[in-house]
N, C-alpha and C positions, 0 to 999 in steps of 0.2 A: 268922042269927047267925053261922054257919060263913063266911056269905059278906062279912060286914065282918069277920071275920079275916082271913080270904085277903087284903081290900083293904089293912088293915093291913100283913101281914104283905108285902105287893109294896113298899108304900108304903117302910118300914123299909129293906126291899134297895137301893133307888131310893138312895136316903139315905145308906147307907155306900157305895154305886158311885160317886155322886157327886166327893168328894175325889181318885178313883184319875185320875176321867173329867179332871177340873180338873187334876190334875199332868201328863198325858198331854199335852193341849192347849199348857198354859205351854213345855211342853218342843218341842212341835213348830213352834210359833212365834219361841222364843229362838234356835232351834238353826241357819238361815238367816241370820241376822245376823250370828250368833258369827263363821258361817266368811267372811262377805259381809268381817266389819272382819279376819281374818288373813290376808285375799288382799288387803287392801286397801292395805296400802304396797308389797306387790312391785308390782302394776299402776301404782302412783305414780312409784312410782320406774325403772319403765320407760317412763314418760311421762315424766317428765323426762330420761333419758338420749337419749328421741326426740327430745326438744326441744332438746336440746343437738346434737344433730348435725343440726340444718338450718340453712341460711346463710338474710341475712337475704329474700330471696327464695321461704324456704320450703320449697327442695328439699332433703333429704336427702345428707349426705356421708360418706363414711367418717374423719373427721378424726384417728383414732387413728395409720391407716398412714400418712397423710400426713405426720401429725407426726415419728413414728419416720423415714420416708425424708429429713424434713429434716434431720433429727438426722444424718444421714450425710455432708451436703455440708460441703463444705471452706469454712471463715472464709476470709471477705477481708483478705487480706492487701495495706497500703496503707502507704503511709510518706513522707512529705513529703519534699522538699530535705532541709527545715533535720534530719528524726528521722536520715533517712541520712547527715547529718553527724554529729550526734549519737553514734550508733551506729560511726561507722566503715564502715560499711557504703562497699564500692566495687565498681562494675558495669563491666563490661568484654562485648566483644562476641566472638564464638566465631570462633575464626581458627584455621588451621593454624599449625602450628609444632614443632620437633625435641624429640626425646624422648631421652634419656640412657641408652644402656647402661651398667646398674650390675653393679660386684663386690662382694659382700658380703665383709667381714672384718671378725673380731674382735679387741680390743684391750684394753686400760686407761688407763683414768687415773693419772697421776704426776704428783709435784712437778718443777716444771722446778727443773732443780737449781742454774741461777745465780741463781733465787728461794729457794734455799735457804741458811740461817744456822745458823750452830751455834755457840753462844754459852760462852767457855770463860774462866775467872778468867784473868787476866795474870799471877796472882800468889797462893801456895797462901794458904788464913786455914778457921775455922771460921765456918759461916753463920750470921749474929746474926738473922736477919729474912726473910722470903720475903712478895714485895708481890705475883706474880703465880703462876697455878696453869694445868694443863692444859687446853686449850682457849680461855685470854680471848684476845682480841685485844688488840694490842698495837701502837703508834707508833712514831715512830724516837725515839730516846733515855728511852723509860718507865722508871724502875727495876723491875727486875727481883726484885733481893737485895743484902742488904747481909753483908760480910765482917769478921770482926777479923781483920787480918794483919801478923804481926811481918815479913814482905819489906817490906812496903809501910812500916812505919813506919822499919825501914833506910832504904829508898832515900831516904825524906820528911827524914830527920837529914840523910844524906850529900852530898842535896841543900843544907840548909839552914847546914851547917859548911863544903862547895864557895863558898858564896854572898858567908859572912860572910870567908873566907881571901882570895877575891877582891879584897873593899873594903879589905883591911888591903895587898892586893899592890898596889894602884891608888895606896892614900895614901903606901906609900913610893916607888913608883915616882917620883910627882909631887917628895914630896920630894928624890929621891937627882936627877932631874933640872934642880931649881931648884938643888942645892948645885953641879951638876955647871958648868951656866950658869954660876956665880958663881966659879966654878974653884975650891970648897974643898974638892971630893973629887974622885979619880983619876974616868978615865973609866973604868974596871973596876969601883969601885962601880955607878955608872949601868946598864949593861949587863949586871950581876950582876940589879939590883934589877929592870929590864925582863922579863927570863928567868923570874924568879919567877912574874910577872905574867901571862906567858903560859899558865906554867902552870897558876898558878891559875884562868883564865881557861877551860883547855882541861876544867881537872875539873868545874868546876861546869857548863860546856856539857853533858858527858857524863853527870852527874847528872840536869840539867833533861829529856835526849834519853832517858834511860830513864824517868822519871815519865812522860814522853810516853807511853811504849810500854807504860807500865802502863795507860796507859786514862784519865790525869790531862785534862786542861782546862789550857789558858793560866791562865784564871781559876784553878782551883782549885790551881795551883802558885802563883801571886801571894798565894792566901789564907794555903799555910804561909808564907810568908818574914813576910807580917804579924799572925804568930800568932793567924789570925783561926779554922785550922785546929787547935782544938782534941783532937782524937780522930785521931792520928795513923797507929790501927790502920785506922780506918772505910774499906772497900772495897766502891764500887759497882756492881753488874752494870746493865748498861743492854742497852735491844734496839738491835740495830743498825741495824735497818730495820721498816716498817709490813708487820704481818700477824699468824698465828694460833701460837699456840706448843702446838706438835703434840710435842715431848717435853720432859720436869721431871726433874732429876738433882739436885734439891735440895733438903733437910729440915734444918730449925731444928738447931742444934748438928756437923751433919756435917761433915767436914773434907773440903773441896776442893785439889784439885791445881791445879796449872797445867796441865797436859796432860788434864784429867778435863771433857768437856762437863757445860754443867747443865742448859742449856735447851736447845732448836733451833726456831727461830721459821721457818715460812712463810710466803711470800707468794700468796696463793691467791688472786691477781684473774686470772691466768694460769697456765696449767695444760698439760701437754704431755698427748697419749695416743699411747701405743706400739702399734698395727696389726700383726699376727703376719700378713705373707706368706709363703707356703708356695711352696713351688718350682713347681706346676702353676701358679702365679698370677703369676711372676715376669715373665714377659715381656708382659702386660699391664698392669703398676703401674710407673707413672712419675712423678719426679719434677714438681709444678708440676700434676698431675691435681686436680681439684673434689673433697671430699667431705665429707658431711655425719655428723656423730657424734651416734647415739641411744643410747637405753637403756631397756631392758624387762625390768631385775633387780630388779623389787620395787617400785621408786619411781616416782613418777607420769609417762608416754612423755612425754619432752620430747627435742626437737630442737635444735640451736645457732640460736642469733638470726643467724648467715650464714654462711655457706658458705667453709669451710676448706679450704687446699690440703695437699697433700702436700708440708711444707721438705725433707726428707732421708730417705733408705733407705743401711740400713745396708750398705758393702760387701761384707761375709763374713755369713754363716748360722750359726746358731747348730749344735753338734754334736751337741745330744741334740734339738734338734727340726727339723733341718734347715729351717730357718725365719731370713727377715729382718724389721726391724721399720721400717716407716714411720711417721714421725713427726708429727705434726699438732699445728701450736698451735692451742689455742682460747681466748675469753676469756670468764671464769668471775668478770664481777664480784658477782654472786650466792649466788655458793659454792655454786651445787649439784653442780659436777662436783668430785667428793672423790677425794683421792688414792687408790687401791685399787679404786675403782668399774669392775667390767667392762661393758664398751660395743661396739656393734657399729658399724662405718662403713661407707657406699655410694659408691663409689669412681667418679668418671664414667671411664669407659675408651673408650666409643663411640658417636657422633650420629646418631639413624634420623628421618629426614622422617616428619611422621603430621597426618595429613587435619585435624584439629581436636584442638588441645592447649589446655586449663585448669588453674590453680591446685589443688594438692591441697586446699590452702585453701577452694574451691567445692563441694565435695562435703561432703554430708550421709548421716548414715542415717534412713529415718524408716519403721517397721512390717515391719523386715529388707531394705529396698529402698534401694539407693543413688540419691541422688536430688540434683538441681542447682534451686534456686529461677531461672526465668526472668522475665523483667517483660515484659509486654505492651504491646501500642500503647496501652493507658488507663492503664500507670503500676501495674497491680497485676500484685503477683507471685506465681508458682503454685509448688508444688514440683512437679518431672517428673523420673520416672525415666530413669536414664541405664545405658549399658553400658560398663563401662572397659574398653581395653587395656593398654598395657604403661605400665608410668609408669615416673619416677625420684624422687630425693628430694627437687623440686619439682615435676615438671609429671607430667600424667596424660594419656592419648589418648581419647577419646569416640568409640567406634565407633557408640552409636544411643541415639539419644533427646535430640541436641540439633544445632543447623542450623548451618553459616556464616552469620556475622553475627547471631546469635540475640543480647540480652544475658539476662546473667545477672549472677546478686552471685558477683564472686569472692574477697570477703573478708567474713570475719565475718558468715558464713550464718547460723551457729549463733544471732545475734540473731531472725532470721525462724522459724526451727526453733521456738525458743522462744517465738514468741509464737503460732505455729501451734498448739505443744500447749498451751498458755495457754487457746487460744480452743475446744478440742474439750474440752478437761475440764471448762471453763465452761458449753459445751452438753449434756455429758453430766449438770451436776447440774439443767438445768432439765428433765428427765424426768422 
């Protein structure tokens, strides 16, 4: 009896160990799987990155650094006939040639002053109207302003009572001549009545010669005799000549002089600049020398479209700056060289022979390297570092990095420049 307990009692143990034995097992069997599927996409996915980097042959490449070293080569640079016409683009071959010793000096710009007008009433009035304002440009004969002027309407009567004494001195002349013919009057009348005539004749000359010098018009002296000139005060300023009107001396109601400017109009398609020589400098600045006028005060380097000479240096020195001024016209149909604008000019003073001379025009910068686009025997063209020597305000010397007879673009590089970096920013975003 004791001993079907015990069997019992084993049986029972068996029984509850059971479930522990069963969770144990489940566990040891999930537990290889679990970790078989969390290694199982990295292994995946370094099979397919294997699989990507073999060509079709099957062998293994590093295709990453390849990629990246292509990434560094320089775009073909290619350009038809007709693009290099397009472009401007012109190619020239590497030749010796002279180079300019320059003198630097500085100067200004001014109004040439037989371009300059200064616009003043003929005749004092108060200003009824103002048509134009500082700064417009302006034609030859634009109104300006108009005046009320009691001169003006004197002279306009004196004129027109000179006009009508004359017609009355003509109709007796004619008569005192007919009676004189017919012998009914002395010839003393006749020659009295002639005398008249002349005079009348001289006044009204001298009336019409001052409306002149008022600033009238043929025409508009024909308009008062046929009372077509209604407003006999009306006084018009006109421009005298095509350009900018750089000062205004006149407001609605104010009373003008005849000696008082209103306006003063320039002509600023030509433009003089004054070049300050200093005495160390004098005996190499001659009349008839090459020079070119730039500026680097603020507004964007621009150079003149050619090459100005030195017209005139001043015979005497100025006494507070012991200093002469050489004169330089230039032409400013643009308007960008402005009266006041301070400017520097390169004076050609002296010729130096040099092994290989280019256009400043041919130079480039590209990655802080001065560089010249050359074209090869197939037509495409490279950029290649150069070394400058001495230049002038066209030509530049090439001491290394480019051949006799080499070509190169010596005009309007900067189109190649730019489709150079066109073509590396376009490879940098396929990375």
């Amino acid at each position: 009896m004791k001993q079907s307990n015990c069997v019992t009692d084993s049986n029972r143990t068996s029984l509850k160990s059971a479930p522990y034995l069963f969770i144990l097992l489940l566990i040891f069997s999930v537990q290889p799987s679990v970790l078989a599927a969390d290694h199982e996409p990295e292994q995946h996915e370094q099979h397919e990155q294997h699989e990507q980097h073999k060509d079709d042959d099957g062998k293994g490449h590093n295709h990453g650094v390849h990629e990246e070293h292509e990434g560094h080569e320089e775009p073909e640079l290619k350009f038809s006939a007709a693009e290099l016409q397009e472009f401007d683009i012109k190619l020239a071959q590497a030749k010796s040639g002279v180079i300019n010793k320059t003198q630097d000096l500085t100067g200004e710009v001014i109004v040439a002053p037989e371009l300059l007008y200064h616009v003043v009433p003929r005749v004092s009035g108060v200003v009824r109207q103002v048509f134009k304002h500082l700064g417009d440009k302006v034609k030859t004969g634009d109104l300006l302003a108009t005046l009320s002027s009691r001169d003006l309407a004197d002279a306009k009567a004196k004129f027109v009572a000179a006009d009508s004494l004359l017609k009355l001195a003509n109709a007796n002349l004619k008569r005192e001549r007919d009676l004189y013919k017919s012998k009914v009057t002395a010839k003393r009348e006749y020659l009295s009545a002639r005398q008249v005539q002349a005079e009348m004749s001289i006044k009204r000359k001298a009336a019409e010669q001052r409306l002149l010098s008022i600033g009238l018009t043929e025409k508009s002296i024909l308009s008062v005799l046929h009372n077509v000139d209604k407003d006999l005060t009306l006084y018009e300023l006109r421009a005298p000549a095509n350009g900018v009107i750089i000062e205004k001396h006149a407001a609605q109601g104010e009373v003008l002089e005849s000696n008082k400017r209103s306006f003063t109009v320039a002509d600023l398609s030509q433009v003089w600049v004054n070049l300050t020589v200093y005495q160390k400098d004098l005996p190499i600045i001659h009349q008839g020398q090459q020079v070119s006028i730039s500026t680097r005060f603020g507004l964007s380097d621009k150079q003149t479209t050619s090459i100005s000479s030195i017209s005139w240096i001043s015979p005497t020195l100025d006494e507070k700056t012991r200093s002469a001024k050489a004169r330089v016209v230039i032409e400013n149909p643009d308007g960008y060289w402005r009266p006041g604008l301070f400017v520097s000019g390169k004076v050609a003073t002296e010729k130096k022979q040099a092994g290989i001379v280019i256009p400043l025009t041919a130079l480039q910068t590209l990655e802080g390297q001065t560089i010249v686009f050359v074209q090869h025997a197939d037509g495409d063209f490279e950029p290649q570092a150069v070394r400058t020597g001495r230049s002038d305000f066209q030509q530049v010397e090439i001491i290394q990095g480019l051949k006799l007879g080499q070509t190169y673009v010596s005009q309007n590089a900067f189109s190649l420049k730019a489709q150079l970096q066109k073509g590396e920013f376009g490879e940098g975003h396929n990375h």
